[in-house]
N, C-alpha and C positions, 0 to 999 in steps of 0.2 A: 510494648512493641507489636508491631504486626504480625499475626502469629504466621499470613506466609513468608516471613523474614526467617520465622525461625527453622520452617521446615527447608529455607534455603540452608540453611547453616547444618543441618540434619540431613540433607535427603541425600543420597547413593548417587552421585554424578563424579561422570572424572574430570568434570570441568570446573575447577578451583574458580574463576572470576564469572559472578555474575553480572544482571541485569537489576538495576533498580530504578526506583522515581526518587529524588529529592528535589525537597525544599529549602531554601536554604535565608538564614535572618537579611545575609550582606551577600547578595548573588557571586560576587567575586571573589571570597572566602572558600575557598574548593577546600575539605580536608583532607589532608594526608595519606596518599593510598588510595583516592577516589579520582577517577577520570571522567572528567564530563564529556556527554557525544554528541549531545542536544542541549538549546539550551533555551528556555520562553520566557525572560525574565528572571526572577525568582525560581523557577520549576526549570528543572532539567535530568535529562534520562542522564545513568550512568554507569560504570562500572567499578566495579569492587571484589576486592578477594571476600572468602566467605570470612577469613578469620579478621577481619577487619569490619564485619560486621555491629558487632555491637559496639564495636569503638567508636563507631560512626555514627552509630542512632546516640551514643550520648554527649556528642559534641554538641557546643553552644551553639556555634550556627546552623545546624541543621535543626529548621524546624519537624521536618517529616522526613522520613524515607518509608518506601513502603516498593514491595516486590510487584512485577509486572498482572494483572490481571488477565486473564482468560478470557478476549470474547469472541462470539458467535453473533451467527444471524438469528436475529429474532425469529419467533415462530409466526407463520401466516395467517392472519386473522381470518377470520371465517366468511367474512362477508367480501376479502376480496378471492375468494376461489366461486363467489354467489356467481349464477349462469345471467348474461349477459341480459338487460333488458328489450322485453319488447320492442321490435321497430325500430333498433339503435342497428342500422350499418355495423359492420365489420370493420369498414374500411373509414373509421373515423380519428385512428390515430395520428392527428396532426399535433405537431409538437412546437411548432410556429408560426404565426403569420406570416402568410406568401409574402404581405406587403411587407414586413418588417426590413429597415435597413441594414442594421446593425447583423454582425453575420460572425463574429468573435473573432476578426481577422485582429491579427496584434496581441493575442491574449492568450494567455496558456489555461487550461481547463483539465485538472489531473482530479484522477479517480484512484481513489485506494482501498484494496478489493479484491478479487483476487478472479483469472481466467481472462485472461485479453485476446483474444484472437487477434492480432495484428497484424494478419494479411488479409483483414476482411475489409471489400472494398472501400467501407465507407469511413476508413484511415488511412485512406491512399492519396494524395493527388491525382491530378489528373495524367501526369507522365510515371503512375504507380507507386511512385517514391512515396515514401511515410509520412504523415502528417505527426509521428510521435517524436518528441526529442528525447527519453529516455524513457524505457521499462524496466526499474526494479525489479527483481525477483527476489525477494526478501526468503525465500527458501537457501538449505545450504549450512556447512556447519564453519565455526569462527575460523577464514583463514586470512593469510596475509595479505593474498592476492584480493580481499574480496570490498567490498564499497567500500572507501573510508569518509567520514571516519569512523565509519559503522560497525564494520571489521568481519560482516557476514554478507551472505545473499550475492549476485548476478547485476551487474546494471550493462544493460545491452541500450548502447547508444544511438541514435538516429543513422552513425554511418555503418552500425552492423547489422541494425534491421533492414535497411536498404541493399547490404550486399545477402543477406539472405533471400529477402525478396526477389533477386536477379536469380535466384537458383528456382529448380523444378522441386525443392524439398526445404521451404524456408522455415520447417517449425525445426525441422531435425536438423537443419545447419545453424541457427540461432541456439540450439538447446532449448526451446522454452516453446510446449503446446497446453492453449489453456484447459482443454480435457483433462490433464495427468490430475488437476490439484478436486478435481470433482467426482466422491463418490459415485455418484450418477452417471456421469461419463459426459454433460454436456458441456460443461465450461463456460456456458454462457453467462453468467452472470456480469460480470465485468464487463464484458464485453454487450452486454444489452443495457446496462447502468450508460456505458460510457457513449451507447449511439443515441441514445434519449440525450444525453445532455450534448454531443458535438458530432455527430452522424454527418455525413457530407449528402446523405438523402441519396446515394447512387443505387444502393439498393430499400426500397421500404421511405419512410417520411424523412424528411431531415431532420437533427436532432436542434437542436436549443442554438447552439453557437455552430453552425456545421463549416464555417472557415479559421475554427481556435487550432494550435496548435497544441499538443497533447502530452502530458505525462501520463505514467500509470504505476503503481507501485502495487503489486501482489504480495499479499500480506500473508505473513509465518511465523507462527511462534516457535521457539525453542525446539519443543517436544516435540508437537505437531508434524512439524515439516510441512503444515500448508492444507491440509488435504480437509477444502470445505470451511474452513474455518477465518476470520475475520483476526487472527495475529493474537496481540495483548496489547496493553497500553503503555505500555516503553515504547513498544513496537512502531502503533499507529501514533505517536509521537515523533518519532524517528523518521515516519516514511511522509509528516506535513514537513519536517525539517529539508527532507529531502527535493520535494514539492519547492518547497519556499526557496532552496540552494541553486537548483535547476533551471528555474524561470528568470531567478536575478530581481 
């Protein structure tokens, strides 16, 4: 068994139903006591009590179960913090050709990730309103109110970002500023992931698709709660599921 199975089964939480991955022989064979949230096939995130655990790793159709893993941003290689070379402009991050037709109009383009600034201009149209159809906030602990069928985190819709937007305080009337989840304090990451690939160019070059329409899913793990960190892999399973539900 996977031994972070067993320290599910062991470790000091008052929350009886976890998080798992399985695999399963006949996709449509769920066991007993197991709820699926996601589903890719054969593979699907799920939940389960602890004491239901090993019942489950020894059924027949489950080929795997295994506990969500832990990930992070990779470390930054050395040679991209290397000082810009000789004679290279500044001002040469173009991220498309002028000429190019295609502009991502009709197309959804979701980033999962975590810190969106979503009043920044270059997710606005042009009458300000949002180019985003939904922001997960995968932060947040298991309530009833909360994504289903997820059963945790924030999903702030295209008409609530927009009525924040209409306010003089649209991170603190939405709930959600991408600074909070950043050590650091800048929040940018997501939010410079996501203007590189669909930027509308009103501020800085335009991004890849700069007329897609946008998801964005901020990832959190469990323990976490977000801060810097890139979720687990239940998690960013759950939040392409999401991705995939969204766009239709």
């Amino acid at each position: 068994m996977d031994p972070a199975l067993w320290e599910l089964i062991n470790g000091e939480n008052e929350i009886d139903e976890v998080e798992a991955i399985i695999r399963l022989d006949r996709p449509r064979s769920v066991p007993a006591g197991v709820r699926i949230v996601s589903r890719f096939g054969p593979i699907a995130t799920c939940r389960l009590s602890r004491q239901a655990i090993v019942r489950t790793h020894g059924e027949e159709s489950v080929l795997s179960l295994k506990a969500p893993r832990l990930l992070g941003p990779e470390p930054e290689p050395e040679e991209a913090r290397a000082p810009r070379l000789p004679g290279v402009p500044l001002h040469t991050d173009r991220r498309r050709d002028p000429g190019t037709p295609l502009t991502g109009a009709g197309v959804v383009v979701a980033v999962v990730d975590w810190g969106c600034d979503f009043a920044h201009p270059n997710f606005r149209n042009a009458d300000g309103s949002t180019r985003l159809v939904a922001l997960w906030d995968q932060r947040g602990p298991p309530s009833p109110a909360a994504a289903e069928p997820y059963g945790y985190g924030i999903v702030h819709r295209r008409r609530d970002i927009d009525d924040a937007l209409r306010t003089g305080t649209p991170y603190q009337t939405l709930g959600y500023h991408p600074a909070d989840a950043d050590s650091g304090g800048s929040g940018a990451h997501g939010t410079h992931v996501m203007d590189i690939a669909a930027g509308s160019g009103r501020v800085g070059p335009a991004g890849v698709a700069p007329q897609a329409d946008l998801v964005f899913v901020h990832l959190a793990n469990r323990a976490t709660g977000g801060l810097a960190n890139l979720g687990d892999s239940a998690r960013i399973l759950e939040a392409i599921d999401f991705v995939s539900r969204t766009a239709g």
